[in-house]
TILOTOR-325507 format. One record per residue (C-alpha): x, y, z; residue number from 1. Coordinates in Angstrom, 3 decimals. Example, Ala and Ser with C-alpha at 12.3 -4.5 7.8 and 13.67 -1.06 7.14 Angstrom:
<sites>
<site u="12.300" v="-4.500" w="7.800" resi="1"/>
<site u="13.670" v="-1.060" w="7.140" resi="2"/>
</sites>
This chain:
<sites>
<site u="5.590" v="23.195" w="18.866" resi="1"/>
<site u="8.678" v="23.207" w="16.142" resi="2"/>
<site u="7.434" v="22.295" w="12.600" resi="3"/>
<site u="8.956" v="19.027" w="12.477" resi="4"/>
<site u="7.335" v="18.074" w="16.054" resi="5"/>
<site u="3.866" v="19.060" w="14.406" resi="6"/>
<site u="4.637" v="17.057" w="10.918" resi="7"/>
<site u="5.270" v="13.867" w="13.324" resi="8"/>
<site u="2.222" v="14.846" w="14.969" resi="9"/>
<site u="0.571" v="15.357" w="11.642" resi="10"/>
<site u="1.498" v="12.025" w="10.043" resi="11"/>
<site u="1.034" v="9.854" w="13.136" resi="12"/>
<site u="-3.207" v="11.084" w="12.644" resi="13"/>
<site u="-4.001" v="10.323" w="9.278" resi="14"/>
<site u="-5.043" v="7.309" w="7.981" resi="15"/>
<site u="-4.599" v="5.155" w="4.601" resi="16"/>
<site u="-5.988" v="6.721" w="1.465" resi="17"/>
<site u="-8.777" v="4.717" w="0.156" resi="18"/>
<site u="-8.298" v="2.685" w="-2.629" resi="19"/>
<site u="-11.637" v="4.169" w="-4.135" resi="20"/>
<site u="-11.294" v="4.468" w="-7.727" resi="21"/>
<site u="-11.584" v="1.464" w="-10.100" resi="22"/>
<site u="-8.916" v="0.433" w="-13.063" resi="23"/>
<site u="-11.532" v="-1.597" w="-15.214" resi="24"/>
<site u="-9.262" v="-2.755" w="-17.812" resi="25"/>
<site u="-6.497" v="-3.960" w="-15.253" resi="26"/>
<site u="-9.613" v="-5.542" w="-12.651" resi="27"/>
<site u="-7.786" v="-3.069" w="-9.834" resi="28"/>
<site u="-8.683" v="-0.466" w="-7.587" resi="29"/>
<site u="-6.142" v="2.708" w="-6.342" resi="30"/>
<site u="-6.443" v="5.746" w="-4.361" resi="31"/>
<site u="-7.601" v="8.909" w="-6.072" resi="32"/>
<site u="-5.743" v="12.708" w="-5.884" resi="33"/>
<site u="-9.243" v="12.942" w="-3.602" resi="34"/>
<site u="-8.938" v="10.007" w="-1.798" resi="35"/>
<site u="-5.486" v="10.735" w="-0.433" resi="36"/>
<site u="-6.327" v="14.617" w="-0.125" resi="37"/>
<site u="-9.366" v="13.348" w="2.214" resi="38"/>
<site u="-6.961" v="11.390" w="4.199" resi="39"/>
<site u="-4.560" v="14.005" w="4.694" resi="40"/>
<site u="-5.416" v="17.441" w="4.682" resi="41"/>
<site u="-7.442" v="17.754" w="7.830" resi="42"/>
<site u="-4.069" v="16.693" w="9.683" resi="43"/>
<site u="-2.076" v="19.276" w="8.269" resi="44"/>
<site u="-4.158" v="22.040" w="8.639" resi="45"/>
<site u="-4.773" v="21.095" w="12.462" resi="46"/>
<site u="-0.616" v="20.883" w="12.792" resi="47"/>
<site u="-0.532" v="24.281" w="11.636" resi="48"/>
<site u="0.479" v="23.597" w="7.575" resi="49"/>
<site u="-0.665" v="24.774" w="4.684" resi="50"/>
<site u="-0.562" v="22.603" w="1.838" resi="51"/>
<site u="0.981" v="24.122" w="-1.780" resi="52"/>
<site u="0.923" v="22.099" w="-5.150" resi="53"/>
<site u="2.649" v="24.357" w="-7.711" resi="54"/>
<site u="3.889" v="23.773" w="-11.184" resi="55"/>
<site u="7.082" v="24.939" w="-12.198" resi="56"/>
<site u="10.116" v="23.842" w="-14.451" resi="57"/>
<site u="14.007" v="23.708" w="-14.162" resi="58"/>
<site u="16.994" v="22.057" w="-15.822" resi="59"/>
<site u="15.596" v="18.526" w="-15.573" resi="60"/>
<site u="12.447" v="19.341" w="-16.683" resi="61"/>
<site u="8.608" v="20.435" w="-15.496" resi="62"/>
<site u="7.330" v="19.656" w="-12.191" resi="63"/>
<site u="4.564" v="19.724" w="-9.346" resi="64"/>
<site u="6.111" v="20.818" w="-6.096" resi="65"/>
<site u="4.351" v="19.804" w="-3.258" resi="66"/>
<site u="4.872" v="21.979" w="-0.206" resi="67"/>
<site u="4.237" v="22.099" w="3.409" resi="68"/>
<site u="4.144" v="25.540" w="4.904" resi="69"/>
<site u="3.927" v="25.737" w="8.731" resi="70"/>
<site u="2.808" v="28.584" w="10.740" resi="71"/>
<site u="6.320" v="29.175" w="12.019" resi="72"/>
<site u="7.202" v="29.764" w="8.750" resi="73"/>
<site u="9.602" v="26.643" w="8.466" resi="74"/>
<site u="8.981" v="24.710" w="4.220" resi="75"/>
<site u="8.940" v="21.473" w="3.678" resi="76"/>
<site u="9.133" v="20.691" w="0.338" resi="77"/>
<site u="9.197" v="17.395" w="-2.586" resi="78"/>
<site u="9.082" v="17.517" w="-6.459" resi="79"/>
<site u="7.396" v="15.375" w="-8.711" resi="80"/>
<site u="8.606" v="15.736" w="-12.941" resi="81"/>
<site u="6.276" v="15.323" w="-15.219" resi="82"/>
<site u="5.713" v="12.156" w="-17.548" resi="83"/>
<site u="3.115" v="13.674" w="-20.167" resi="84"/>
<site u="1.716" v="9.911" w="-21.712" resi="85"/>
<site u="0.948" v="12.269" w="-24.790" resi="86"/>
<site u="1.203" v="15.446" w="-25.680" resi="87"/>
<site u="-1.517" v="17.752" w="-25.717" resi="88"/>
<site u="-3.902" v="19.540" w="-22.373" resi="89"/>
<site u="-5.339" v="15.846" w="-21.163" resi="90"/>
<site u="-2.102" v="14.424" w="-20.988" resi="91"/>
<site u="-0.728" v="17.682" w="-18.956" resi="92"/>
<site u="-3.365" v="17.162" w="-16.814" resi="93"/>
<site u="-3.482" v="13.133" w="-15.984" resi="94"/>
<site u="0.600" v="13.947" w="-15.601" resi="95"/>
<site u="-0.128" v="17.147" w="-12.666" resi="96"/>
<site u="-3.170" v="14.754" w="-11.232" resi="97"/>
<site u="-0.642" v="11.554" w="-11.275" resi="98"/>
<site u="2.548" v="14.074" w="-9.840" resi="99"/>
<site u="0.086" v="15.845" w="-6.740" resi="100"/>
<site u="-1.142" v="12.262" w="-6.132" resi="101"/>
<site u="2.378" v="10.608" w="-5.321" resi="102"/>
<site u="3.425" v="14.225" w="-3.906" resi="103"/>
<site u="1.055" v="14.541" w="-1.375" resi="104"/>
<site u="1.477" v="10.957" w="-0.639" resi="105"/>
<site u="5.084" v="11.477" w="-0.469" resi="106"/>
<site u="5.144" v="14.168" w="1.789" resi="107"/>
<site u="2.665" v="12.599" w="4.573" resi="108"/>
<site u="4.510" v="10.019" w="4.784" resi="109"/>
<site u="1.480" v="6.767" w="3.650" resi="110"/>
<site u="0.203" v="4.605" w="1.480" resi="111"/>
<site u="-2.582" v="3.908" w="-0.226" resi="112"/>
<site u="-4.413" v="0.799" w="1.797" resi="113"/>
<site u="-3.316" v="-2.427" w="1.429" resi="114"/>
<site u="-0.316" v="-1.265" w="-1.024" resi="115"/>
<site u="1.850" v="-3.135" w="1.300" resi="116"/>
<site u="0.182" v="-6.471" w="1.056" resi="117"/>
<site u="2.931" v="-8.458" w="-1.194" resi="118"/>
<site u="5.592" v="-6.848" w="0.649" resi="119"/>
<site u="6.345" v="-10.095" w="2.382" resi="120"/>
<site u="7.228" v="-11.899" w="-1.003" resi="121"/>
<site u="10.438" v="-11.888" w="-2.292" resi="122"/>
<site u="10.659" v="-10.024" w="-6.138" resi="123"/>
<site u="11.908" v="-12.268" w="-8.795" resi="124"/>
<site u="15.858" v="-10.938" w="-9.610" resi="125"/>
<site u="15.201" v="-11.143" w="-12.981" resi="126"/>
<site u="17.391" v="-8.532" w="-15.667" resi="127"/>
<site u="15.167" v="-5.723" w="-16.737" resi="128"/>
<site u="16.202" v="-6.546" w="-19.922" resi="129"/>
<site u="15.307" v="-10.250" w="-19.862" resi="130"/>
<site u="12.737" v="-11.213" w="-22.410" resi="131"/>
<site u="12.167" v="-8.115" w="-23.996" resi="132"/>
<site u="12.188" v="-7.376" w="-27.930" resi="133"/>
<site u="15.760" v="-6.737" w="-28.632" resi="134"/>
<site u="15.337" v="-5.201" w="-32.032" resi="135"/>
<site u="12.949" v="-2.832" w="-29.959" resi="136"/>
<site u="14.756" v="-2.372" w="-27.164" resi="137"/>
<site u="17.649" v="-1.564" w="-29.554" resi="138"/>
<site u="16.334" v="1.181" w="-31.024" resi="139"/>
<site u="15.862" v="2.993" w="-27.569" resi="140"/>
<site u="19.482" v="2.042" w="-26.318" resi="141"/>
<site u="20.805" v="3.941" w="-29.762" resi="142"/>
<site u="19.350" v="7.419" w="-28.634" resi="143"/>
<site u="20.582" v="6.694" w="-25.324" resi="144"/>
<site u="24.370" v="8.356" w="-24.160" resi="145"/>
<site u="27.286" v="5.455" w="-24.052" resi="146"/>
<site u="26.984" v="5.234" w="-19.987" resi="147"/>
<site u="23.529" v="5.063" w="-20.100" resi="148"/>
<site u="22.072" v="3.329" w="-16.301" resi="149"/>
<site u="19.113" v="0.956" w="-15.722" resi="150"/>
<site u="17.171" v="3.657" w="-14.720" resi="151"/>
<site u="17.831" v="5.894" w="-17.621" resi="152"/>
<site u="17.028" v="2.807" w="-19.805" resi="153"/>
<site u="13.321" v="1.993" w="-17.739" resi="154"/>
<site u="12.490" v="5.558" w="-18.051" resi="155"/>
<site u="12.981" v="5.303" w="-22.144" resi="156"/>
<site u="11.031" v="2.238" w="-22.013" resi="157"/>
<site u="8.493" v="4.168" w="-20.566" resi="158"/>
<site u="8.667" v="7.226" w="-22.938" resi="159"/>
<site u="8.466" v="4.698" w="-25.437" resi="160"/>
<site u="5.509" v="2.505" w="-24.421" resi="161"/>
<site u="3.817" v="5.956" w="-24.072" resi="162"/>
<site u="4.603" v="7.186" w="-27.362" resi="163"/>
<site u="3.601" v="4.227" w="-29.139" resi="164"/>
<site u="0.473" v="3.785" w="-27.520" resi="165"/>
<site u="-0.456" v="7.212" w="-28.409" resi="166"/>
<site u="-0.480" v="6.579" w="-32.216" resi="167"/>
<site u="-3.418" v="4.020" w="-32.300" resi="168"/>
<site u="-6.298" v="4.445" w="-33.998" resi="169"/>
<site u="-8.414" v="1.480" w="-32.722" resi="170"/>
<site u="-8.923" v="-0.122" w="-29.670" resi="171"/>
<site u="-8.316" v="-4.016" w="-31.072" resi="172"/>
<site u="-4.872" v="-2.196" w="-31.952" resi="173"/>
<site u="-4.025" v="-0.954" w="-29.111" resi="174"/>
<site u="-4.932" v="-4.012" w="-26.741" resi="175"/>
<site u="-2.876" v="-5.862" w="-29.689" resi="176"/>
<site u="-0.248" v="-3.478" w="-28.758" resi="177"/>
<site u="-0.571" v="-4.366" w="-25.043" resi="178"/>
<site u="-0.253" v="-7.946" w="-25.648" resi="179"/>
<site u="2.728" v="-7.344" w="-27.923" resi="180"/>
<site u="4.692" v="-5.881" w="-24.840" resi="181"/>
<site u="3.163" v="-7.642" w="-21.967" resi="182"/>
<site u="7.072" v="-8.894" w="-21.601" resi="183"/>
<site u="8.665" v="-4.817" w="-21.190" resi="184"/>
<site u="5.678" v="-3.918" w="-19.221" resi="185"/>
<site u="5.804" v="-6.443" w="-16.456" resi="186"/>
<site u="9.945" v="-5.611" w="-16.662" resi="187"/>
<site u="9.183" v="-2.074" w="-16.480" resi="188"/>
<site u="6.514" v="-2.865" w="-12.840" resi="189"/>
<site u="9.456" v="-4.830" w="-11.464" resi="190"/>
<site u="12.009" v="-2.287" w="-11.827" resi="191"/>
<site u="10.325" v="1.363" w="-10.984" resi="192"/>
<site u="6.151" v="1.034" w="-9.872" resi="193"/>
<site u="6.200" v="4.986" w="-10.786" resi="194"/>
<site u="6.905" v="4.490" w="-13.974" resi="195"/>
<site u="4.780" v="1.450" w="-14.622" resi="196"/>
<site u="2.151" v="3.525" w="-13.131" resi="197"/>
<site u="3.103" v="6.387" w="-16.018" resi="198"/>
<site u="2.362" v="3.666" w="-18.802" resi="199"/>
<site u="-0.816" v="2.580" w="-17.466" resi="200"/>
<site u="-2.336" v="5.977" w="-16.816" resi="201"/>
<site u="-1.583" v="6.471" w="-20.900" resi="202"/>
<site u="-2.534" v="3.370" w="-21.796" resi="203"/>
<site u="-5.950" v="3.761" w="-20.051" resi="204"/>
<site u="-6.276" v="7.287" w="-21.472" resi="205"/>
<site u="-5.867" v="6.140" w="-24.639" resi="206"/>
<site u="-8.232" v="3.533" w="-24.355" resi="207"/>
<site u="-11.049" v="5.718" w="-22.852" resi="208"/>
<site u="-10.152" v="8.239" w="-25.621" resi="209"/>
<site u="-11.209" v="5.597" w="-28.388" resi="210"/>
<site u="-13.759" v="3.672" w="-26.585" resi="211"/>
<site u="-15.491" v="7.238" w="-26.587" resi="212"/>
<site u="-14.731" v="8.042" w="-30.428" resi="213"/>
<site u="-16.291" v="4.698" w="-31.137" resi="214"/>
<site u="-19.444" v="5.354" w="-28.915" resi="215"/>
<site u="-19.727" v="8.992" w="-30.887" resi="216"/>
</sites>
């Protein structure tokens, strides 16, 4: 069987991850790196792959590469870069656990259950920039080049929302800090789920970070 008969193979027997892990602040559920690991990996090894999540860097930045190895030595291959929500060894990892999670995901070829459930409803056409803090907003368009895209603008808006929820010190000011951009968040979910995802995962680490300190 030629690798890409045994990857359609492969994908056609796996199910949906499980949405199995709960989002308590957001009242949601998703799929953990687990979950969709569960719902994958017996398929590939019985199709003759090996699965490969490496880190690595190049010009654009640092990585996971996900990687699908078949017995006949044919590579199938995807990279993921790396949003760190802040800098330091948690943040590295929640950014490799978030980039193998969407990989693997990726490269099978599913979805995490029910992620297709608004599909049928049309999204609102509004601008990404509609609504937002302009003095804010202006700030990140000044360190951006002339020609910058909507994409390139989203994923400062990202960087941003990351950075600045990294520099609370209490938890009333960083929900206060939610609130404050409830407007460039929901933009930001409209425009690129990946990197709304990226700005949750901090904001949530952040959270759990100072809901701990307070506990200690």
């Amino acid at each position: 069987m030629t690798a890409i008969k045994a990857l359609i193979k492969a994908q056609s027997e796996m199910g949906k991850a499980l949405k199995n892990s709960s989002n308590p602040h957001f009242k949601s559920k998703y799929a953990d790196l687990s979950s969709v690991v569960d719902a994958t990996i017996d398929a590939f090894t019985n199709n003759g792959f090996a699965v490969l999540q490496p880190c690595d860097s190049d010009d654009q930045g640092n990585f996971v590469e996900t990687i699908l190895l078949h017995e006949s030595d044919v590579k199938f291959n995807s990279k993921v870069y790396l949003t760190l929500s802040k800098q330091d060894m948690q943040g590295l990892g929640s950014a490799i656990t978030y980039a193998r999670r969407y990989g693997l995901l990726g490269m099978a070829g599913i979805a995490p259950e029910d992620d297709d459930g608004n599909a049928s409803i049309p999204a609102k056409k509004n601008s990404f920039k509609e609504g937002m803090d302009l003095a804010w907003l202006d700030a990140i368009k000044d360190s951006l080049p002339t020609n910058y895209s909507s994409t390139t603008l989203a994923i400062a808006v990202a960087k941003q929302l990351c950075v600045d929820f990294s520099n609370y010190k209490t938890v009333k000011g960083l929900d206060g800090a939610w609130n404050k951009r409830k407007i460039e968040i929901e933009r930001l979910k409209n425009h690129d789920q990946n990197l709304y995802d990226t700005v949750i995962d901090a904001f949530e680490n952040k959270h759990n970070e100072l809901t701990e300190r307070k506990v200690a």
